[in-house]
Structures are given as C-alpha cells and as structure tokens.
Backbone as a ProteinNet text record, in pm:
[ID]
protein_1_A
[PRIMARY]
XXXXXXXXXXXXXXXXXXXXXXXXXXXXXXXXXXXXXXXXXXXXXXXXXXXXXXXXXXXXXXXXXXXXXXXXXXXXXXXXXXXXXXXXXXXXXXXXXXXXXXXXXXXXXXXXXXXXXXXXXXXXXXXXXXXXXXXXXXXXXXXXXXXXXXXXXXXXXXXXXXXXXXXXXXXXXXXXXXXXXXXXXXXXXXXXXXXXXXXXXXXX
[TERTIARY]
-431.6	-419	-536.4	-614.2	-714	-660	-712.2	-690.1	-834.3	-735.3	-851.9	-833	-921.5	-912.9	-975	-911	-914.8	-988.1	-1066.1	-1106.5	-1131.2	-1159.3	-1246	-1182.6	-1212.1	-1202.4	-1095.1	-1035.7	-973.4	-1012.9	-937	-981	-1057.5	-1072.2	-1179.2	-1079.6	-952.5	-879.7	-832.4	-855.9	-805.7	-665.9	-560.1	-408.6	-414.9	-485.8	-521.1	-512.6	-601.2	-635.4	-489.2	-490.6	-317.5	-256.3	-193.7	-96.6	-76.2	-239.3	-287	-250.7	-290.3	-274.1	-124.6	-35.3	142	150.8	121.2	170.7	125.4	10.7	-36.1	79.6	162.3	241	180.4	36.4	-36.7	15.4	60.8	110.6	27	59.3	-34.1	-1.8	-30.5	43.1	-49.4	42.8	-40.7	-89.8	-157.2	-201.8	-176.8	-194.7	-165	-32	65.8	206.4	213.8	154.7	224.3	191.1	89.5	62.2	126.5	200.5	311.7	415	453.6	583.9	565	459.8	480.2	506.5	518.1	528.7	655.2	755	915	989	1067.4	1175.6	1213.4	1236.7	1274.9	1090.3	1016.4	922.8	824	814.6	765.1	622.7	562.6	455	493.5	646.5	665.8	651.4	728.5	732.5	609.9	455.5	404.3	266.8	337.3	223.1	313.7	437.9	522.8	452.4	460.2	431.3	225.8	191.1	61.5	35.9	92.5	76.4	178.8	287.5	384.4	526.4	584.5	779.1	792.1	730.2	747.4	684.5	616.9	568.6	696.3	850.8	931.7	1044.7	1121.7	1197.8	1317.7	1451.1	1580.6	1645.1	1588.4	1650.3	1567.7	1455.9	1371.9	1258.3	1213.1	1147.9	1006.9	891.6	801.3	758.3	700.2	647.3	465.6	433.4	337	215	223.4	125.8	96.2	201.2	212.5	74.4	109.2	15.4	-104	-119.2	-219	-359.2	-303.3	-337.3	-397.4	-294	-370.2	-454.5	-403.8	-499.4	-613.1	-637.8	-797	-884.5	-771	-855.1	-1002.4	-985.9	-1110.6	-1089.2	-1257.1	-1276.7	-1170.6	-1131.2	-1063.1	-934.4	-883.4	-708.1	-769.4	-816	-828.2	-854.7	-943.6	-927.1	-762.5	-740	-597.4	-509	-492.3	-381.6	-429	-558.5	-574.7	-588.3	-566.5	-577.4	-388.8	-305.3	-160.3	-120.4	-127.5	-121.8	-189.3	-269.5	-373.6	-304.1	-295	-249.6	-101.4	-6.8	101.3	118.2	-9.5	-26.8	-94.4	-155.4	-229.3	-106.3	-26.5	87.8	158.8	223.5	287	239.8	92.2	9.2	33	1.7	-5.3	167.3	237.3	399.8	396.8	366.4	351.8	268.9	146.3	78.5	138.3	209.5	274.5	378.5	485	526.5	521.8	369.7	376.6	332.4	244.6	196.3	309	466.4	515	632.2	569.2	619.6	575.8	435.3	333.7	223	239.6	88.8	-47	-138.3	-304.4	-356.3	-354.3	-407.2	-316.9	-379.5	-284.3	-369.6	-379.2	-436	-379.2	-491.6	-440.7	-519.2	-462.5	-539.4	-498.4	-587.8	-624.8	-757.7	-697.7	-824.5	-828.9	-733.4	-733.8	-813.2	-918	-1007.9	-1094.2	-1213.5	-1370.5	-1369.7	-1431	-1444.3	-1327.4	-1265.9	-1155.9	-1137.3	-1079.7	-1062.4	-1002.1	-920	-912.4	-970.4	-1084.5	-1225.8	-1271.9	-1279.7	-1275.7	-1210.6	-1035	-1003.3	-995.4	-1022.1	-1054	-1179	-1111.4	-1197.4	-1307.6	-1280.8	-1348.2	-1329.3	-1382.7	-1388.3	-1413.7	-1315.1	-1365.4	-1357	-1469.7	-1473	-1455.1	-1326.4	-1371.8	-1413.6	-1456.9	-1576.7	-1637.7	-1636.3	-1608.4	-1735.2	-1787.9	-1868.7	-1801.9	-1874.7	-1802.3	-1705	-1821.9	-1737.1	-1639.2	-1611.8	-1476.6	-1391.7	-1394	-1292.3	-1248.2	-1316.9	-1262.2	-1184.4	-1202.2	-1110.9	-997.8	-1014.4	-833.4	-759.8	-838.1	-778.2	-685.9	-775.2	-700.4	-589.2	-630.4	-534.9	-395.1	-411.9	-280.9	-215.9	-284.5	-242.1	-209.6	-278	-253	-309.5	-423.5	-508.1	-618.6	-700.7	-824	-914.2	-1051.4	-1141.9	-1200.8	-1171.9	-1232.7	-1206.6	-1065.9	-961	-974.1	-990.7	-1030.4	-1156.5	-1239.4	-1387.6	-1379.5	-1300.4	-1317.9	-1256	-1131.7	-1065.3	-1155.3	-1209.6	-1325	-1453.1	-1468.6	-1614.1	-1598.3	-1416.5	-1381.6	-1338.3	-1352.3	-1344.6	-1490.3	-1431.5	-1534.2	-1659.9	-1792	-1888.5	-1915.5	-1875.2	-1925.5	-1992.2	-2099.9	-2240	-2200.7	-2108.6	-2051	-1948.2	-1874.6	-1753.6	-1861	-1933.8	-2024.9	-2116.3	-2165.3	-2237.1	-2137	-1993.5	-1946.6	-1846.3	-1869.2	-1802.3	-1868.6	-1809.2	-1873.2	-1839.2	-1773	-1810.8	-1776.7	-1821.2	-1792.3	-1759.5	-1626.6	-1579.8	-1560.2	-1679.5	-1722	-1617.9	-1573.2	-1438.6	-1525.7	-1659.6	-1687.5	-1664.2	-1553.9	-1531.1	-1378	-1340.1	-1177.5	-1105.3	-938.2	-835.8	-903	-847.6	-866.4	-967.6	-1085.3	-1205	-1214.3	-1131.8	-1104	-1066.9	-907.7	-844.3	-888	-1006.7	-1054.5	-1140.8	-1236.6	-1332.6	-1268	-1130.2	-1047.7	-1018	-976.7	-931.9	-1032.1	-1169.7	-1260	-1329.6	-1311.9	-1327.3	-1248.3	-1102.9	-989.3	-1001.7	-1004.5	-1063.5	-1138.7	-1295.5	-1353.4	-1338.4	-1262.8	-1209	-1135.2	-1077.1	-956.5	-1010.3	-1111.9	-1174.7	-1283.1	-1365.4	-1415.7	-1419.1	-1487.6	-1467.5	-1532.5	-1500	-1602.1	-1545	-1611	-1590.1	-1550.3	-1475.3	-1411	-1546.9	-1529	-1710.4	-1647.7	-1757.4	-1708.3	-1797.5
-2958.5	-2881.6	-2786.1	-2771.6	-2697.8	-2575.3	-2439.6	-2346.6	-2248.4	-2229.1	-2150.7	-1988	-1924.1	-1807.9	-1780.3	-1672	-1635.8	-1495.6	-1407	-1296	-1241.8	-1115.3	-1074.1	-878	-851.9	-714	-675.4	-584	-558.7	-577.3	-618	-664.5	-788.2	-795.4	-973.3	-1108.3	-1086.7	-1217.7	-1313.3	-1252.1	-1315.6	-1377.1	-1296	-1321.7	-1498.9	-1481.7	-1558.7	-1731.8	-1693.5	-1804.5	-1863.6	-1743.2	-1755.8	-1867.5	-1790.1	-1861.8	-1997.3	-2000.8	-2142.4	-2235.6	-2247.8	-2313.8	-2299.7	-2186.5	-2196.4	-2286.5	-2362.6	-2389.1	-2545.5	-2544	-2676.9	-2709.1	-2652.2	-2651.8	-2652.5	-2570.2	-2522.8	-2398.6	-2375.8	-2287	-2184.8	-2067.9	-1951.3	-1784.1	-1780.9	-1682.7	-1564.5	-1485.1	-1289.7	-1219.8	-1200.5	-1133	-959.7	-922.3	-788.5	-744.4	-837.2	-825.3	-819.9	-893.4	-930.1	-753.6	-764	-608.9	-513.4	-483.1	-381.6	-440.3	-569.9	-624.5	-516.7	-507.4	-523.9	-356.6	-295	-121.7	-97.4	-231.5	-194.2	-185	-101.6	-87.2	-212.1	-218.1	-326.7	-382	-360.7	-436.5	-379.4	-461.8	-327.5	-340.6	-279.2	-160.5	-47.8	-16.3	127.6	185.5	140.1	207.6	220.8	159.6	192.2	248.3	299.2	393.3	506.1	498.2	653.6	729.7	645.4	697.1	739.5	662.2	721.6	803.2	794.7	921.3	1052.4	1011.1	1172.4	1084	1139.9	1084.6	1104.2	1224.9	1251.2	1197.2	1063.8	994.7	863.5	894.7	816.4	876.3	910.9	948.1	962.8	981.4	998.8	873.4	776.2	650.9	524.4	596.4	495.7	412.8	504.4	438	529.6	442.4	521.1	614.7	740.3	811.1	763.2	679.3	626.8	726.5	821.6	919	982.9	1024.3	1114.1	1033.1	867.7	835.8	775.7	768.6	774.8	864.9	957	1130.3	1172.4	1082	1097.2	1010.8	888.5	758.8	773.1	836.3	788.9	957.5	978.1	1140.5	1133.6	1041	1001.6	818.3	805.2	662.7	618.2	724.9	663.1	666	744.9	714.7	554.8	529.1	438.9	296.5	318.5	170.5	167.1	270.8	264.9	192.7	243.9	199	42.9	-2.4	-132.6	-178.3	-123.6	-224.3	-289.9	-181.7	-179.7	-240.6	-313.1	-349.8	-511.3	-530.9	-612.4	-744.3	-704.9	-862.6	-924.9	-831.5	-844.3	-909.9	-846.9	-898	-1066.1	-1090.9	-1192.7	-1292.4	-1269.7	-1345.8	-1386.2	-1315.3	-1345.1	-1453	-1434.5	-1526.5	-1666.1	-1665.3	-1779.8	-1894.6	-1792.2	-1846.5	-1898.5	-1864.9	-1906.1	-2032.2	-2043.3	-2162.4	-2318.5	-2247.2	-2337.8	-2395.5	-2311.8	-2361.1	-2463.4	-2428.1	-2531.3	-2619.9	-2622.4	-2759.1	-2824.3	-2777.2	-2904.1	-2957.9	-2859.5	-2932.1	-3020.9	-3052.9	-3182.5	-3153.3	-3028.8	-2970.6	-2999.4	-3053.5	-3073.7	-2981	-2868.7	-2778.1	-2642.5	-2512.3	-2367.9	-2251.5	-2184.8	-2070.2	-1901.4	-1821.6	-1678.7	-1609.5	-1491.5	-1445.2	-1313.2	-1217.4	-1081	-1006.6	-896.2	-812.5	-828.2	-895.9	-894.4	-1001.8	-1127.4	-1225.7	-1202.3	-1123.7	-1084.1	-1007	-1003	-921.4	-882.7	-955.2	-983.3	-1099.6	-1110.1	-1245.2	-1370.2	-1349.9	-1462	-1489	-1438	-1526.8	-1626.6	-1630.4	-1782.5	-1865.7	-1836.3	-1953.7	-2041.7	-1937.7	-2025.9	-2136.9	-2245	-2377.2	-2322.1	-2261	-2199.3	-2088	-1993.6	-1890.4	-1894.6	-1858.5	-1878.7	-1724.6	-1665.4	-1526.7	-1550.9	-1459.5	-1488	-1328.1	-1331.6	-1211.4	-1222.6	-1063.6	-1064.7	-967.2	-941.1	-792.2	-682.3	-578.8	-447	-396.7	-354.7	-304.3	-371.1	-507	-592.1	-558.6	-519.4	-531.3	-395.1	-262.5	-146.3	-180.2	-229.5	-232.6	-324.9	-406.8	-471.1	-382.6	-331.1	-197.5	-126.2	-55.7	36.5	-24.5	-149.4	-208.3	-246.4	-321.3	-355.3	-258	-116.2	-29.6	77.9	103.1	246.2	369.6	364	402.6	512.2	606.9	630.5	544.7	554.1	461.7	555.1	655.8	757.6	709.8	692.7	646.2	538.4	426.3	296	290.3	354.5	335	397	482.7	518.7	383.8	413	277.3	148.4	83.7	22.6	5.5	149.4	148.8	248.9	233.5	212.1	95.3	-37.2	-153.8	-225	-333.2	-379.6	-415.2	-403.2	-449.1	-628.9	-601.3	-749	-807	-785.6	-834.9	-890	-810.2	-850.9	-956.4	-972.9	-1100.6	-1189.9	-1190	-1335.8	-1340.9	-1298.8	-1357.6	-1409.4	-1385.8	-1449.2	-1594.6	-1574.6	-1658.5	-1799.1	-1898.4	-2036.7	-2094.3	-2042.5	-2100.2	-1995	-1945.1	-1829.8	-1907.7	-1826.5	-1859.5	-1699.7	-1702.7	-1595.1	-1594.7	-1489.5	-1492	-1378	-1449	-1362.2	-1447.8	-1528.5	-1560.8	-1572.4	-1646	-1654.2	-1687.7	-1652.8	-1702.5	-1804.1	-1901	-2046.8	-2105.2	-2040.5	-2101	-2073.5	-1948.7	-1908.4	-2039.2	-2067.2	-2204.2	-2305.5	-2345.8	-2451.1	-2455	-2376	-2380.8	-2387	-2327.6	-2333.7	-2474.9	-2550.5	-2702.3	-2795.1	-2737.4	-2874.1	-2796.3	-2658.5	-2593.8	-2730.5	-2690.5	-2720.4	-2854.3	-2931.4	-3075.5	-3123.4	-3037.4	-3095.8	-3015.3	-2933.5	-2866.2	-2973.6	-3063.9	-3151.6	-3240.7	-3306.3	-3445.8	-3400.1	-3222	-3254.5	-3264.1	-3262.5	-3267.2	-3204.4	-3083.8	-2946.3	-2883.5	-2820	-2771.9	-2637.2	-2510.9	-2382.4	-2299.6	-2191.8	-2083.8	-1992.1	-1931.1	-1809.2	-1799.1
-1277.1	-1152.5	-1138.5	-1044.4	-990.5	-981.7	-1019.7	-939.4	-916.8	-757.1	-696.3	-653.3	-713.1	-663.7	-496.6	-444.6	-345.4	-340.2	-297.6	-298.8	-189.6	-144.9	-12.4	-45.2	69.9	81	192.5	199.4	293.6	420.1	524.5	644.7	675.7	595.4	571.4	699.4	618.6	694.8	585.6	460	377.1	356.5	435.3	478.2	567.2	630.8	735.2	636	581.7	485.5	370.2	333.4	222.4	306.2	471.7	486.3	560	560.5	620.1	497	381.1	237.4	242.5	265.5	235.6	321.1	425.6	551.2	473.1	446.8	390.5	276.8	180.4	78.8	-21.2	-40	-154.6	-223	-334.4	-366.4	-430	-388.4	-333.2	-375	-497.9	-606.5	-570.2	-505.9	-474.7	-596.4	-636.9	-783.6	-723.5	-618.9	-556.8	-597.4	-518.2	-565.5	-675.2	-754.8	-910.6	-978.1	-920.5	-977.7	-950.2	-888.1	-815.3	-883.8	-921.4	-1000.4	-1132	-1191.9	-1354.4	-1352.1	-1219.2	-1217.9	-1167.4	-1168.6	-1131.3	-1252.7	-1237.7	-1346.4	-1388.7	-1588.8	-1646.1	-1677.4	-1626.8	-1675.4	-1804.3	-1886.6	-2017.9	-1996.4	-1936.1	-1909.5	-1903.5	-1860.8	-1809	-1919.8	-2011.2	-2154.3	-2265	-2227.9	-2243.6	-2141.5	-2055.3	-1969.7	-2009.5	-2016.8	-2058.1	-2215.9	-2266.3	-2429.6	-2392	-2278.3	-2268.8	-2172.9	-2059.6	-1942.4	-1940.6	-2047.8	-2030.6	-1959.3	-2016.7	-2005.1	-1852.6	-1815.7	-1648.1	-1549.1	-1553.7	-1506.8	-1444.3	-1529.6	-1504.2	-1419.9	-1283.2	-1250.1	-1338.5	-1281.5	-1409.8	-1365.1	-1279.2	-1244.1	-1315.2	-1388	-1429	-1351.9	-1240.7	-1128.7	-1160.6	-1165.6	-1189.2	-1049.2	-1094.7	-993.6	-977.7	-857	-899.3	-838.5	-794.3	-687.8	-851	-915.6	-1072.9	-1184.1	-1155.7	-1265.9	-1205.4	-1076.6	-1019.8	-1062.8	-1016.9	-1057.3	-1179.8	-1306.7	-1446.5	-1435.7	-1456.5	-1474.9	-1468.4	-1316.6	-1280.4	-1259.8	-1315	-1362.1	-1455.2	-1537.7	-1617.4	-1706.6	-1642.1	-1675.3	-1812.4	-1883.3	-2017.4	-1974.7	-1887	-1825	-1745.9	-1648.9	-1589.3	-1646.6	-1761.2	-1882.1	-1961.2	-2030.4	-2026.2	-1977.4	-1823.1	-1731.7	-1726.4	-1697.7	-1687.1	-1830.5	-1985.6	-2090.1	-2106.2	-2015	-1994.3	-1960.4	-1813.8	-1695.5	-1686.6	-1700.2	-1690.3	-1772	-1888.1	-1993.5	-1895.6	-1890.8	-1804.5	-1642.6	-1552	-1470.2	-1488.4	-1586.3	-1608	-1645.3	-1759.2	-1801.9	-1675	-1571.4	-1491.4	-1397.3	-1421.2	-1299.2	-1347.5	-1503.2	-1573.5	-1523.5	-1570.2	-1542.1	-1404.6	-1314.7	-1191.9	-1110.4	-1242.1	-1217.1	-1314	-1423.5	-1500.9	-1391.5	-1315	-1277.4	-1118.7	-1125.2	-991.2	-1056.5	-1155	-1230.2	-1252.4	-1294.9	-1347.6	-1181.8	-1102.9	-956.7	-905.9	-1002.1	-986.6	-868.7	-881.2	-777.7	-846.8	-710.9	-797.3	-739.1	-693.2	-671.2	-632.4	-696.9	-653.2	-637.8	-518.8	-553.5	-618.6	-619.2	-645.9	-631.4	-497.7	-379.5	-470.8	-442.9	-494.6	-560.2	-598.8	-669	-795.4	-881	-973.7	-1046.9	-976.8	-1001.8	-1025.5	-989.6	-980.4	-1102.8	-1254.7	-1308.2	-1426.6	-1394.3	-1525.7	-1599.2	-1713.1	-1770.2	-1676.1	-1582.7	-1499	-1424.1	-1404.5	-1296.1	-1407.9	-1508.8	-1620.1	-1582	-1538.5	-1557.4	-1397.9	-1324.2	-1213.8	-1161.6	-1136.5	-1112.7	-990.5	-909.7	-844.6	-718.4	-667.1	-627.6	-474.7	-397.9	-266.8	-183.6	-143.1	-101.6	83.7	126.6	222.8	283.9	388.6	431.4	574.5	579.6	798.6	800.4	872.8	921.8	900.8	842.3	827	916.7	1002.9	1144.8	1203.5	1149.1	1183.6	1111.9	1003.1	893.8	901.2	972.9	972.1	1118.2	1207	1318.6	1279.6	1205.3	1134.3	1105.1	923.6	876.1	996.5	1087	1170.6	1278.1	1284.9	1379.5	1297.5	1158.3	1087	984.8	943.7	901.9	1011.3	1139.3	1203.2	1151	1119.6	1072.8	1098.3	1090	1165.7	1097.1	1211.6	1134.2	1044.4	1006.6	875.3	726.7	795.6	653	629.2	730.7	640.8	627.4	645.2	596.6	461.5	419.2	321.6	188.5	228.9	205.4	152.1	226	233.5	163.6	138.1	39.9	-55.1	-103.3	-235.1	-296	-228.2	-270.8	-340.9	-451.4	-492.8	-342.8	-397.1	-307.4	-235.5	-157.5	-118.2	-218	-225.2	-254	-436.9	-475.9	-609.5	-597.4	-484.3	-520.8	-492.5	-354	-317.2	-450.5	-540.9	-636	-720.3	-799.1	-807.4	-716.1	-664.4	-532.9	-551.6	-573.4	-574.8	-424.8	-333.6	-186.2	-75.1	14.3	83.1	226.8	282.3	454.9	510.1	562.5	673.8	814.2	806	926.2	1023.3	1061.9	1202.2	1360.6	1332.7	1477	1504.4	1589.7	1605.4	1415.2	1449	1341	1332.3	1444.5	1466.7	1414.4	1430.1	1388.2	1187.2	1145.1	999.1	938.5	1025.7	980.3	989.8	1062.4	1081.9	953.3	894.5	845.5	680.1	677.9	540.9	513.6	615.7	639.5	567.6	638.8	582.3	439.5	411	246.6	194.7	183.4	84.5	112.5	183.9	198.9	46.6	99.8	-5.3	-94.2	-154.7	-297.7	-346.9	-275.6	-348.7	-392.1	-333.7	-376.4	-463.7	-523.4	-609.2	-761.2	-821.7	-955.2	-1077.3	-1081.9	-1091.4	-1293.2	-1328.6	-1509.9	-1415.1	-1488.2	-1455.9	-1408.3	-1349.2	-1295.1	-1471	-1504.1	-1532.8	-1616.4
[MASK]
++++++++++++++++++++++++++++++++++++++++++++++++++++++++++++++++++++++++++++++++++++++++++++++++++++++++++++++++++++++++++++++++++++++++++++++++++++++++++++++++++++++++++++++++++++++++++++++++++++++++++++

C-alpha cells in the first residue's frame, strides 16, 4: 500500500483535496486530529507531560488544561522538544494503526494530511509528498473567511507556520490551488491518477 502524505499551510485548500480522495474511498488519516487525540483523557501522554509540566497542568476531572501547558512548553526551546519527544512517538503509533488497518481492508493506496509529515520521522515513511499551496494573500482571506478572523490574526497565524519554501523542497509533487475548488479537484484527479500507476522507492 502506497502512502501519501499530504501537506500545505493553512488556507492553502488542503481540506479541499482530503475530501476529494474520501469521496474517491481513499482512506485519509488526519495527523492534526490524531494529535489532539493523544491530549484526551485516558491517553498516556497525560501522565507523562504531568510528571514533566506540574500535576496542575491536569484539571480534577483529568482533562488537560491545554492554554496551562501551552504556556510552559514553549516557554523555552527545551519545554517545546519535551512536549514533542512526548507526544510525537504516540501520535506516530496511532498513524501507523490506522494505515495497518486500511492495508488489511486491501487498500493500495492511503493518505495522511497534516503538520505532523515535513520534518519528522514520518516524512520517511511516506512514498511520497504532495504539498498543496495557494498565494499568500489567498490563504489569509480563507483564514478570515473560515475562522472569522481579522486579517492581523491570521497573518500572524500564518507566518507562524512552517515556510512554504520548506514543505515544497520536501514535496515530491506540488498542486497549486490559485484558481477555482473545481479546478483544485480537477488537478488532484489527474495527481492521484498517476500516483496509482507509479512505481516509486519511499522520499526521505
């Protein structure tokens, strides 16, 4: 089974793309979500970001306070490797379970759309990398249009995300969303086309 990572930046249109592939019955694992999974109660990270950020980082219901470890975490580069040496193996495991299980649904191909590809151990294991990517000034008028937003706040937003210029060098094929949806989905159609018929060793 192929898998393909998905990447882009906020506002890109990357959604666009996901649910064109769900629609195809490509199965299409959120690495975003998964990452917000491994920070719900019951999942053991909590218990070790507690023993490393302070017991009060956990409500009395067991729900993390996440603004609380926000706050430490990235207070300094060594909270912030931390939280991701925590986090990271967990989010990765879950991804794995998820591709196992479409493989034995007899899927030849699956993607996994997120931030968690570019720059971590699972940009290895992906067969290949597809960035998709809009004009700036497009992607801050999404932002503000699908969040409600000012354009202050998603610019900021924005260029606290990885740099373009870093996913497209990793990126083994790029779909530029500067024109209609329609034309997004069209151009994903004849991508994933020839993603299926080729026959490629992993990027990484």
């Amino acid at each position: 089974m192929k898998v393909i990572g998905i990447t882009g930046r906020s506002g890109c249109g990357k959604s666009t793309v996901t649910r064109w592939l769900s629609e195809q019955g490509v199965p299409c694992i959120d690495a975003d979500l998964i990452a917000r999974e491994v920070l719900y109660p019951g999942s053991p990270c909590l218990d070790q970001l507690r023993q490393r950020f302070g017991t009060d980082i956990l409500d009395e219901d067991g729900n993390l306070r996440r603004r609380l470890l926000a706050d430490r975490a990235f207070a300094t580069p060594e909270g912030t490797a931390a939280l991701t040496a925590i986090t990271q193996p967990e989010i990765l495991h879950r991804i794995e379970q998820r591709l196992d299980a479409a493989r034995s649904l007899g899927h030849s191909l699956a993607s996994v759309d997120g931030a968690v590809i570019v720059g971590t151990p699972f940009q290895a294991r992906c067969d290949a990398i597809v960035l998709v990517s809009a004009p700036y000034e497009e992607s801050l008028r999404r932002i503000c249009a699908r969040d409600g937003i000012a354009p202050e706040m998603a610019r900021r937003r924005l260029d606290a995300q990885t740099p373009e210029e870093t996913l497209r060098a990793a990126a083994t094929y790029e779909l530029r969303n500067d024109g209609t949806p329609e034309q997004l989905r069209s151009a994903a159609a004849a991508l994933f086309q020839k993603l299926q018929k080729e026959d490629y060793g992993a990027q990484g």
